[in-house]
C-alpha positions in Angstrom: 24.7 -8.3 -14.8 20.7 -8.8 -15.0 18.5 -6.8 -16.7 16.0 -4.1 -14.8 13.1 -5.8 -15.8 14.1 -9.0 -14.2 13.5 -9.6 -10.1 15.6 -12.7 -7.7 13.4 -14.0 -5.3 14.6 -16.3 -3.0 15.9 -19.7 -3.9 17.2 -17.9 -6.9 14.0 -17.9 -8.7 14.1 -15.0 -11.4 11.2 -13.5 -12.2 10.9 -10.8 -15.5 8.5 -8.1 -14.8 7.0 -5.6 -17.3 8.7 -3.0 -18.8 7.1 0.0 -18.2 8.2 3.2 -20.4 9.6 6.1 -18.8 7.3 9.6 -20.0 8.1 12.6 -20.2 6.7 14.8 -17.5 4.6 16.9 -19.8 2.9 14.0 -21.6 0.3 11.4 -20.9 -0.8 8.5 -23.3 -4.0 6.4 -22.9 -3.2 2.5 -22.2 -5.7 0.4 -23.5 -6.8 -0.6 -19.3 -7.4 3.4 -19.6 -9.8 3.0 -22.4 -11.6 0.3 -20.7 -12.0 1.4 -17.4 -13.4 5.1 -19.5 -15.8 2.3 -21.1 -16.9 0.8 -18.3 -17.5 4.2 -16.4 -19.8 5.2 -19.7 -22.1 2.0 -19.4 -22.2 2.3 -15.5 -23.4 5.8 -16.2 -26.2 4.9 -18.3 -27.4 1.5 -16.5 -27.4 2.9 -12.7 -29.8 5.6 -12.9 -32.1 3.2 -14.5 -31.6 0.1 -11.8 -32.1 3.0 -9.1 -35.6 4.5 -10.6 -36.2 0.4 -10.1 -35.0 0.0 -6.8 -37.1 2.6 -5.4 -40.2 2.0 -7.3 -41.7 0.0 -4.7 -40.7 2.7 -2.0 -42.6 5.4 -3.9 -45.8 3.6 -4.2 -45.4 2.1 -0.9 -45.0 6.1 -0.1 -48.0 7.3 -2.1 -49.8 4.2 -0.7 -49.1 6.2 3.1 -50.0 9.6 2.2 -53.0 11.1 3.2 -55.9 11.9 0.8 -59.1 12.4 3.0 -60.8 10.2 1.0 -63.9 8.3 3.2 -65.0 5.1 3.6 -68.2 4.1 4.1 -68.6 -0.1 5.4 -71.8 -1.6 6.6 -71.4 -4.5 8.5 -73.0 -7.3 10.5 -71.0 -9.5 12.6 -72.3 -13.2 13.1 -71.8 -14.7 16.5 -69.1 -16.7 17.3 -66.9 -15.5 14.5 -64.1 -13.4 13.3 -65.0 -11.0 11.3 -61.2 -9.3 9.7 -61.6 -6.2 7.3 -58.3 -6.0 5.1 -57.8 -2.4 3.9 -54.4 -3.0 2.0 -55.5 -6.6 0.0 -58.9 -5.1 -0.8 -60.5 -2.2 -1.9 -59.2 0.7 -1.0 -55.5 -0.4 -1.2 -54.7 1.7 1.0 -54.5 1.7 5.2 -56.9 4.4 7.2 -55.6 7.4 9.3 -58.9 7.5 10.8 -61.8 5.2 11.9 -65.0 6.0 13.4 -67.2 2.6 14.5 -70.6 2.7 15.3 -72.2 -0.2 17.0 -76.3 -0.5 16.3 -77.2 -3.3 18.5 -78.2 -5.4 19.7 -74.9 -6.5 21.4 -71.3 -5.5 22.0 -68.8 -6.1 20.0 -64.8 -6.7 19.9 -62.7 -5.0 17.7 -59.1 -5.2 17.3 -56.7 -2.7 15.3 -53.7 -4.5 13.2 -54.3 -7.4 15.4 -56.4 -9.8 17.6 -54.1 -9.7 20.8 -55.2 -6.2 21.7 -59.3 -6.0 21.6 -61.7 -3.8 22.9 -65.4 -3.4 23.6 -67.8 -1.1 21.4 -70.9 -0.9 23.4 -74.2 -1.2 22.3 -75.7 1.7 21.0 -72.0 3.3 21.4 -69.0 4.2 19.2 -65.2 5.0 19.2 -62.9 6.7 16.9 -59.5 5.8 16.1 -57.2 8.7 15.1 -54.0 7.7 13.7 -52.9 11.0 11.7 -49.3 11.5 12.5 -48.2 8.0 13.2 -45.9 5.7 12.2 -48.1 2.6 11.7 -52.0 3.5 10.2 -55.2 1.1 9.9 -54.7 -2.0 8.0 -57.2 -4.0 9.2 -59.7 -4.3 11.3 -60.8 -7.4 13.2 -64.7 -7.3 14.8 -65.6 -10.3 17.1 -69.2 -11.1 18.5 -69.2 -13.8 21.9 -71.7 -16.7 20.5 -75.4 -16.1 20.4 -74.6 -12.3 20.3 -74.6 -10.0 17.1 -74.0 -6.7 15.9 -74.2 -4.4 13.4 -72.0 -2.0 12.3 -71.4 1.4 10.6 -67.8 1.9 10.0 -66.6 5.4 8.8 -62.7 5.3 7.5 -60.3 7.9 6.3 -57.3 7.5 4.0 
């Protein structure tokens, strides 16, 4: 007769397997894995909330970096022919993108100006302007692009919102 403890696998390999006590029904002991895996809960408890305030450090400021302030900004600009002229709101002073752009073009020419990008331009008149709203939307000023065709110029007063 074999003990309990011990298990015939085929091709009469015997293999002994731990003894494991028999407890009462009323009792309960800690086991040492018990112990550790109380341990290991503890430190996982004191490290996570730490890695999460981390983790979504970037969010927040990215956050705080989209909220609106009504703060304005005041830009001068003359655009040279033949050139283009980007404006980086997020790299440069203010850090921040615009919710709202008003561009006044002076003369003596028209200029292009593109939103974000260069594949989608328009035309400011001379002696015109246009206003950008963007309060509400998903995606805000970043930059601003300003092109003038050769021989042409323009100056600019650009009024932006953030």
């Amino acid at each position: 007769m074999m003990p309990d403890n011990v298990a015939v696998l085929p091709g009469n390999t015997s293999i002994a397997r731990p003894l494991v006590k028999k407890k009462a029904a009323d009792s309960f002991e800690f086991t040492e894995a018990d112990w550790n895996m109380f341990f290991m809960m503890g430190i996982m408890m004191i490290i996570l909330p730490s890695m999460f305030a981390k983790m979504t450090q970037p969010m927040n400021s990215y956050a705080a970096s989209m909220s609106y302030d009504g703060v304005h900004d005041t830009r001068h600009l003359l655009i040279q022919p033949d050139v283009m002229t980007p404006v980086d709101l997020i790299y440069n002073a203010p850090h921040a993108p615009w919710v709202f752009a008003r561009i006044e073009n002076n003369g003596p020419n028209d200029v292009q100006v593109g939103i974000n990008t260069t594949s989608n331009m328009f035309t400011v008149p001379a002696g015109g302007f246009k206003s950008i709203d963007k309060r509400g939307a998903r995606d805000r000023i970043s930059t601003l692009f300003f092109y003038c065709y050769p021989a042409q110029t323009a100056q600019l007063d650009v009024l932006g919102e953030y």
